[in-house]
C-alpha positions as CSV (number, residue, x, y, z in Angstrom):
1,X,40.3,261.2,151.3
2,X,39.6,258.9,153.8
3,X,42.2,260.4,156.3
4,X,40.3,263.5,156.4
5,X,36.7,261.6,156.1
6,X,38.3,259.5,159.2
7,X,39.7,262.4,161.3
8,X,36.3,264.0,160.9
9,X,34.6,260.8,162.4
10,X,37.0,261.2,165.2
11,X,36.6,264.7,165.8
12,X,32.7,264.0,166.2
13,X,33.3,261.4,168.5
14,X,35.6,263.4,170.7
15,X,33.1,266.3,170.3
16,X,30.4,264.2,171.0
17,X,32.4,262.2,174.3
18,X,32.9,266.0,175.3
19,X,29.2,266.9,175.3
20,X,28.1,263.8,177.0
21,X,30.0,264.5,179.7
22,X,28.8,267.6,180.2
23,X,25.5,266.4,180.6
24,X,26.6,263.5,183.2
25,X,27.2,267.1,185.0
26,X,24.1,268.6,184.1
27,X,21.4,266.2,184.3
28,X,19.5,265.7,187.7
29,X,18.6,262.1,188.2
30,X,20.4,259.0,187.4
31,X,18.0,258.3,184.3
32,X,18.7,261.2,182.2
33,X,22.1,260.2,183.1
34,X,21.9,257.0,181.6
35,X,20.5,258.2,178.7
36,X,23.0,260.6,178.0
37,X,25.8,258.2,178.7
38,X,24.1,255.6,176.1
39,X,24.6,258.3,173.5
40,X,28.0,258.9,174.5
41,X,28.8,255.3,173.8
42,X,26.9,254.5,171.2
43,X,27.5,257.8,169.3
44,X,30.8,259.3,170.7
45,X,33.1,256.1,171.0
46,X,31.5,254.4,167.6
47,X,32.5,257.6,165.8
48,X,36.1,257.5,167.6
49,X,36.4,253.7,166.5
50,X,34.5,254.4,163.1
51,X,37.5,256.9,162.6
52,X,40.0,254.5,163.5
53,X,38.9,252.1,160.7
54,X,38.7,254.5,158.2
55,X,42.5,255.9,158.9
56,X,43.4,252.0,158.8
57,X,41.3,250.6,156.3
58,X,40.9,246.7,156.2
59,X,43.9,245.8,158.5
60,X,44.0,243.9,161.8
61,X,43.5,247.4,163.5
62,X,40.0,247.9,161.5
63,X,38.3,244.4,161.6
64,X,39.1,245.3,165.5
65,X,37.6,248.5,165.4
66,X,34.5,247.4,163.4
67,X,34.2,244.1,165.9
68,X,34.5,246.9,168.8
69,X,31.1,248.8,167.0
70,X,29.4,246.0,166.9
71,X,30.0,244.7,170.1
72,X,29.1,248.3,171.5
73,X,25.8,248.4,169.4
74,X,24.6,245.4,171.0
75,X,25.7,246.1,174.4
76,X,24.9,249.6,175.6
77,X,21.3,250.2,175.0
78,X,20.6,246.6,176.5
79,X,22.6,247.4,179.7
80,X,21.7,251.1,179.6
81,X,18.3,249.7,179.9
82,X,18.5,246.4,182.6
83,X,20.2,249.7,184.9
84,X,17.1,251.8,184.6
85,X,14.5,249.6,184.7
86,X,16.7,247.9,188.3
87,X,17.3,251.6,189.2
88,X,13.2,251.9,189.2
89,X,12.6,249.1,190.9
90,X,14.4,249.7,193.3
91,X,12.3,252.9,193.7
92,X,15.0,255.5,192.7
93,X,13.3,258.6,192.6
94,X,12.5,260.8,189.5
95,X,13.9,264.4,189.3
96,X,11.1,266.7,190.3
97,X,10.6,268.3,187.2
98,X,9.9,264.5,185.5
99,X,6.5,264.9,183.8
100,X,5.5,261.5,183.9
101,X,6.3,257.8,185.1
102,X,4.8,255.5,182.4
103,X,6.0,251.9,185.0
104,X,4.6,253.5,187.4
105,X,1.6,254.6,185.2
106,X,1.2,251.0,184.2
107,X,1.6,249.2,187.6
108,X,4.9,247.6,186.4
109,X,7.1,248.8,189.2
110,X,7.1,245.5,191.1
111,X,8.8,242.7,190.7
């Protein structure tokens, strides 16, 4: 059961590394970029790893794999956000369709 429960992690992972990169393609500005590349991370590769530990169970390869998750949980949104909020201060432009700029909305776009 947890073969199948863990190749079924993976396969969402992959699926969801897949779909992420799609959208690196798709997307129009280097913020909607970001965001879809935080979700490949946090969703995509914690899946993968997620996988790994359930194929492996509580071995060296597993405490590894949950260490990994939890190192990547802390990590990507933090530097996912330090590269917009540098990316908008240093007055990267949003895609013209962007409805609304809430820094710049708020006069927090200097340093």
């Amino acid at each position: 059961m947890n073969n199948l429960l863990g190749l079924i992690f993976i396969s969402i992972g992959i699926l969801a590394d897949i779909f992420a990169c799609l959208g690196l393609l798709r997307f129009p500005d280097v913020y909607n970029r970001l965001q879809v590349s935080t979700k490949c991370v946090t969703l995509g590769t914690c899946g993968i790893f997620f996988g790994v530990f359930l194929e492996s169970g509580f071995t060296a390869l597993g405490i590894k794999s949950l260490l990994i998750i939890l190192f990547i949980l802390l990590t990507s949104p933090v530097s996912a956000h330090a590269l917009s909020r540098a990316a908008h201060k240093s007055a990267v432009k949003l895609c013209e369709k962007s409805v609304c700029d809430k820094y710049k909305e708020d006069g927090n776009n200097k340093g």
